[in-house]
C-alpha positions in Angstrom: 0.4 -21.9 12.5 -0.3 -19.5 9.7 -0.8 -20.5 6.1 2.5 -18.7 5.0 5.3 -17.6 7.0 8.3 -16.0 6.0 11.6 -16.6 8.6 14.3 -13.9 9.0 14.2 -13.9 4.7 17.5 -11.9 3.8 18.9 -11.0 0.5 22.2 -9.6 -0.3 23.6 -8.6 -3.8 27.1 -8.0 -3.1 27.5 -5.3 -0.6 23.9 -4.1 -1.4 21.2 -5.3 1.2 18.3 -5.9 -0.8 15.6 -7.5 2.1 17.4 -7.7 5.7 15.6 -10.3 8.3 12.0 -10.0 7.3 9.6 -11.7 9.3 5.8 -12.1 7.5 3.0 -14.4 8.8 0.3 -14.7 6.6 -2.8 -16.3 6.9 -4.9 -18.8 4.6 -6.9 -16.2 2.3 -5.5 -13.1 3.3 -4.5 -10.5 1.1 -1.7 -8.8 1.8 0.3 -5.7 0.2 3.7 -5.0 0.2 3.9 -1.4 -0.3 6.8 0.5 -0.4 8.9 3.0 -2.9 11.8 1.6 -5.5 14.4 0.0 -4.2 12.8 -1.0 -0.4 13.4 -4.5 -1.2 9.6 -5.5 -2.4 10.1 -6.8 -5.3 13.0 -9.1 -3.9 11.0 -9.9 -1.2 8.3 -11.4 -3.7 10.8 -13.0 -6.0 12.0 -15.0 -2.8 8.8 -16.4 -2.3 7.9 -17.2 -6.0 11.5 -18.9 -5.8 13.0 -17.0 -8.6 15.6 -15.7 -6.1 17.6 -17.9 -3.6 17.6 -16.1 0.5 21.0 -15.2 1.1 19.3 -16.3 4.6 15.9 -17.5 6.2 13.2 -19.4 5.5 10.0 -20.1 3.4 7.3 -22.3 4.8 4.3 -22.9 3.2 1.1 -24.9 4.9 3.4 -26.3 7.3 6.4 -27.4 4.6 9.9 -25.8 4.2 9.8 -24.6 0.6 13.0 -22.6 0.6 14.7 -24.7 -1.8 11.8 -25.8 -3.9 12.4 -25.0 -7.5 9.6 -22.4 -9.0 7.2 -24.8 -10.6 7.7 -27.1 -7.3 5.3 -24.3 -5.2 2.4 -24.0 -6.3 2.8 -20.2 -6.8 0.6 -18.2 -9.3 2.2 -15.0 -10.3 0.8 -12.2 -12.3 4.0 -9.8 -13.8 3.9 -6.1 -14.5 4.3 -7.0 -18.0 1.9 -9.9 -18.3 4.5 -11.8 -19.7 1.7 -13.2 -22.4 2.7 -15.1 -25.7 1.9 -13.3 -28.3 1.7 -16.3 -31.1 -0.6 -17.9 -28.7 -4.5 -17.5 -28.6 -6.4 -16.2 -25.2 -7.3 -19.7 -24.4 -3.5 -21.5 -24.9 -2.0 -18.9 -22.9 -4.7 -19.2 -19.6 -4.2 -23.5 -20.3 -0.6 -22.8 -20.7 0.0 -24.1 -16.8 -1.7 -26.8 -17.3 -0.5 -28.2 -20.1 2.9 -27.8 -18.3 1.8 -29.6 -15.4 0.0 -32.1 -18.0 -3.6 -32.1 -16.8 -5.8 -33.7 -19.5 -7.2 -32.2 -22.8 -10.8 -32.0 -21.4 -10.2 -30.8 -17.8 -7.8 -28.1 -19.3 -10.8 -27.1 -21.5 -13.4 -26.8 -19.1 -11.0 -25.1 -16.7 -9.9 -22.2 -19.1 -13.4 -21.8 -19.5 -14.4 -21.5 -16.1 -11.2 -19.4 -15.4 -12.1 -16.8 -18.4 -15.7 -16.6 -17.6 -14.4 -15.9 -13.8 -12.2 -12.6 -15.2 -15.5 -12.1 -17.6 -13.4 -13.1 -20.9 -15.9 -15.5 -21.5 -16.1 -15.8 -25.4 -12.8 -14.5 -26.0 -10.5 -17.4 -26.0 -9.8 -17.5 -29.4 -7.9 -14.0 -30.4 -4.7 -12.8 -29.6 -3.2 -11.0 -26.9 -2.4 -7.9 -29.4 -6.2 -7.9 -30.3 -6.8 -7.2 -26.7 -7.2 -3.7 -24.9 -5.0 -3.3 -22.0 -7.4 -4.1 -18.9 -8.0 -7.3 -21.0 -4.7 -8.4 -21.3 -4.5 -7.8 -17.1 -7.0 -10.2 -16.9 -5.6 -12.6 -19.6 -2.6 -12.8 -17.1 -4.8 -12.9 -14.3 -7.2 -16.0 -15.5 -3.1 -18.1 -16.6 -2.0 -17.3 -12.8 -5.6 -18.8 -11.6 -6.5 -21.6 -13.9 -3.4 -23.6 -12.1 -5.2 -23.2 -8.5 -2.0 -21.8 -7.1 -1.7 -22.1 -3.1 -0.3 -18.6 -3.3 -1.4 -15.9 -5.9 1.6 -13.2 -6.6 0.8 -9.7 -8.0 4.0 -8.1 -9.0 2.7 -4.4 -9.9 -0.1 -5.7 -12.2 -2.1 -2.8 -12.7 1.3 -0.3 -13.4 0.5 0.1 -17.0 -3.5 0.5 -16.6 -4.8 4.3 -17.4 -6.3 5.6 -13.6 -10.0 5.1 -14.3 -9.2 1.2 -15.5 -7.0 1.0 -12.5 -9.4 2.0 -10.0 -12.1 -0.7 -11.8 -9.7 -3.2 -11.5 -8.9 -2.7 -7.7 -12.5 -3.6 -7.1 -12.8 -6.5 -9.6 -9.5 -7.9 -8.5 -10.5 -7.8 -4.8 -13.9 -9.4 -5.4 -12.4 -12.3 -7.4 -9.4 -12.7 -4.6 -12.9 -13.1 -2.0 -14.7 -15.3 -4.1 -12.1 -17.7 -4.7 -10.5 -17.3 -1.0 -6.8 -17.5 -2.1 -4.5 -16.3 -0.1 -2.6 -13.6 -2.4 0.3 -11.3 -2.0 0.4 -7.5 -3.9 3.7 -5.9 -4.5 3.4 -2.2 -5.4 3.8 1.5 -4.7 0.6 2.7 -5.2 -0.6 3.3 -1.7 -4.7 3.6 -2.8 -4.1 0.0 -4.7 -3.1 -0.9 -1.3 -5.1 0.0 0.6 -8.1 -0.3 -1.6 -7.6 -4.3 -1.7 -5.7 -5.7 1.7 -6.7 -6.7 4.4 -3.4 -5.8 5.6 -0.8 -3.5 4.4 2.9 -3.9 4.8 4.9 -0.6 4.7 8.6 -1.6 3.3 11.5 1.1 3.9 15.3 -0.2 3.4 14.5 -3.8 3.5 12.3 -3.6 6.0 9.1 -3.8 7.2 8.7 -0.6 8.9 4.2 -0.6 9.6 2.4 -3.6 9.4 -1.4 -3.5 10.3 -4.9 -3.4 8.6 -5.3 0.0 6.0 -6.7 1.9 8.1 -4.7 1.3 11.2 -1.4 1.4 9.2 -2.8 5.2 8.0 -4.6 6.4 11.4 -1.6 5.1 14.0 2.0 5.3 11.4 4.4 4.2 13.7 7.4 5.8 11.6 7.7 9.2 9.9 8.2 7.1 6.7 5.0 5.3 7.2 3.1 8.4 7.8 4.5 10.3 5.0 4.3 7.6 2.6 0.7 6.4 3.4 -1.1 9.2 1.8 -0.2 13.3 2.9 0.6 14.7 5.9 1.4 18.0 7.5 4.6 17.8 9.8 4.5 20.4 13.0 7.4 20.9 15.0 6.8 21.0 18.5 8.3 20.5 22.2 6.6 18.4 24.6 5.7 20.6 28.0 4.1 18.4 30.4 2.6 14.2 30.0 -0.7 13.4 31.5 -2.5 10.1 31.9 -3.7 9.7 27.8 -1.6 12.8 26.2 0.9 14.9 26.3 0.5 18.6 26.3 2.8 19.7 23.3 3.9 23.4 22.3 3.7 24.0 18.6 6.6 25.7 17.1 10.6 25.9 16.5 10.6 26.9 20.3 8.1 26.4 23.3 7.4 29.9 23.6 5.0 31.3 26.3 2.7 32.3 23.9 2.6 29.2 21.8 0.0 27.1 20.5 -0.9 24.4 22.9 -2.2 21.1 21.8 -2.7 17.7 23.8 -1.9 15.0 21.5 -2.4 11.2 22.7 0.2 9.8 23.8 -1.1 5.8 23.2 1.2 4.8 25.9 4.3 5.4 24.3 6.7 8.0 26.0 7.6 11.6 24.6 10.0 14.4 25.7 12.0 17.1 24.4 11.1 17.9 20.7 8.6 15.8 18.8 6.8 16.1 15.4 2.9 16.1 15.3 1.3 15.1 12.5 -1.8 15.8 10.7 -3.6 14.6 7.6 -4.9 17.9 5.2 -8.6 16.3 5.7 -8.5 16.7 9.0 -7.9 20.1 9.2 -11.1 22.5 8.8 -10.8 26.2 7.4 -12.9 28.3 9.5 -13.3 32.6 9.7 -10.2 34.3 11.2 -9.7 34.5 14.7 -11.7 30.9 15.7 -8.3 28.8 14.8 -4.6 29.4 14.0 -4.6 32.1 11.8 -3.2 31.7 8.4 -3.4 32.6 4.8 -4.1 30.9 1.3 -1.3 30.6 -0.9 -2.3 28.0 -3.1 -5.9 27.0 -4.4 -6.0 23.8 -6.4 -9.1 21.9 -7.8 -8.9 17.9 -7.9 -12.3 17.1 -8.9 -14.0 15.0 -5.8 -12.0 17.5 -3.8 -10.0 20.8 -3.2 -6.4 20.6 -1.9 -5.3 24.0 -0.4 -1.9 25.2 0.8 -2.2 27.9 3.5 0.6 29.3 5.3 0.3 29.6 9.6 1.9 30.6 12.3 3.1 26.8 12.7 4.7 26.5 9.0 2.7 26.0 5.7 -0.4 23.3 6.1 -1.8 21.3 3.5 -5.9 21.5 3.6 -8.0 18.8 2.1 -11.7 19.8 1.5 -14.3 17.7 0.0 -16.1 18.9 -3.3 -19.6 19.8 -2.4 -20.4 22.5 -4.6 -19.2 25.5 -2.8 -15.8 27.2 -4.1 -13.1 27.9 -1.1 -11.2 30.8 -0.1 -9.0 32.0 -3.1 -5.3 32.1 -3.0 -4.6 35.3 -0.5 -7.3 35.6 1.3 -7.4 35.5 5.2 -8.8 32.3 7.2 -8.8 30.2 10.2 -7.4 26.4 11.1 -8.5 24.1 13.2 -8.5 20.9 13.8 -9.3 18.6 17.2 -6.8 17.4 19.2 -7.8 13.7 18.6 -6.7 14.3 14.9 -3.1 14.7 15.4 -0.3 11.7 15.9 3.0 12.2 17.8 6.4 10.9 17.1 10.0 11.5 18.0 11.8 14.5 15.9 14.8 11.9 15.8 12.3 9.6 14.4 10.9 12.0 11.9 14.1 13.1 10.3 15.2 9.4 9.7 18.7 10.2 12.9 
């Protein structure tokens, strides 16, 4: 049985479905991230299990027990709030002990435990200033060390690192996953960032309309979308139309294009056992796609050149519609915006779904 399972959970505000049947097993020290854009029921989703909203329907078990109807300071749940939610008359230290005072632990085993718990986010020496004499990564982990010093059976990250600048963001990611392995708690991320999630989880949740739409490892979830929203929202992608002219064994043999032309591009995308006909959209991520001299790909032309730092993004236009391009930074400049190149990518690189599918009919 896993450590956490969440049972046809349901929320309805009015005539506004929030979450509608979500199913979630999660096991004991897994990370998970439930990643999704405003509004696809995240949030909610989160609250439920912190108990701060009542399911409309479903259930909450935790370690074997029904907590559905526990009251919030009944289950055990550590939660960490885009806001920090810190007291600002307090000192570091109060505010990390403030959990256990409520749940009167004694005056020396709070002590040595804020301790412990500071010197685990490394605030060690810190305890005695105030949250506005803090920067803002240090008030993340202020948050961080209140959420932990309780021991919580559940840790809940409700988009903690949303006010962080990107470089402090990106250092957090790392020092936030390493404490989360180190102390083996099983812990819950809600955001939208799709690099904080996939940075961190073990597994990735894709949330569209309520719903869980892709759930699987990071780099499953991005290599195999099974959705057009899960394939758009987990990082770019270029969208070919295309028809389907014959299936074989592993693939299907598609022809790129508005229509399946004679003289149209052919590509045999794999299939992975699902079953395609008629008009389909293949996908393919800008890295994949190499820029090579004219006439060794699908011909095409720069329109836009833009520099990103670790890498160039490129917008060329083709015979198949306009294609994002993705090239590392390794010294060299790229074409320039008008000049003529070449595309190509392997067969292997590209993912097939149902046009229907694609343009959410």
């Amino acid at each position: 049985m896993s450590y956490l399972t969440l049972d046809g959970l349901a929320k309805h505000f009015g005539d506004f479905t929030a979450v509608d049947g979500l199913s979630l097993a999660i096991e004991k020290g897994e990370f998970l991230s439930l990643l999704g854009p405003s509004g696809c029921g995240k949030t909610t989703t989160l609250q439920m299990v912190a108990g701060f909203v009542d399911p409309s329907r479903g259930r909450i078990v935790l370690d074997g027990q029904d907590i559905t109807a526990l009251r919030p300071e009944k289950r055990g749940m550590g939660v960490v709030f885009q806001s920090y939610a810190l007291f600002p008359h307090m000192t570091v230290a109060e505010n990390v002990g403030f959990g256990l005072e409520m749940r009167k632990v004694p005056r020396a085993e709070r002590d040595k435990r804020v301790a412990e718990t500071l010197e685990l986010v490394r605030l060690g020496g810190l305890g005695g200033r105030h949250p506005k004499a803090l920067s803002g990564g240090q008030r993340q982990r202020v948050a961080l060390a209140r959420a932990l010093a309780i021991r919580p059976a559940v840790l809940l990250l409700d988009e903690p690192m949303s006010n962080l600048d990107a470089k402090l963001r990106e250092e957090m990611h790392i020092e936030l996953r390493g404490i989360q392995k180190h102390l083996g708690i099983t812990t819950i991320l809600v955001t939208h960032d799709q690099v904080e999630a996939m940075t961190m989880s073990d597994r990735v949740a894709v949330m569209h309309g309520g719903r869980i739409v892709q759930l699987g490892t990071p780099f499953d979830a991005y290599e195999r979308p099974q959705s057009a929203f899960a394939s758009t929202f987990l990082g770019q992608t270029n969208t070919v139309a295309g028809s389907v002219v014959a299936t074989h064994e592993r693939c299907c043999e598609v022809a790129l294009g508005a229509s399946a032309a004679p003289d149209a591009r052919r590509m045999f995308v794999p299939h992975e056992g699902q079953r395609y006909a008629g008009r389909v959209d293949v996908y393919l991520r800008p890295e994949r796609i190499q820029v090579v001299q004219v006439g060794q790909g699908i011909d095409g032309r720069v329109a836009t050149r833009v520099f990103l730092g670790s890498h160039w993004m490129l917008e060329i236009d083709s015979a198949v519609g306009r294609l994002r391009v993705s090239q590392p930074n390794v010294g060299a400049v790229p074409p320039g915006e008008g000049t003529a190149v070449g595309l190509r990518w392997t067969d292997d690189d590209a993912r097939l779904l149902h046009a229907e599918a694609a343009h959410g009919r």
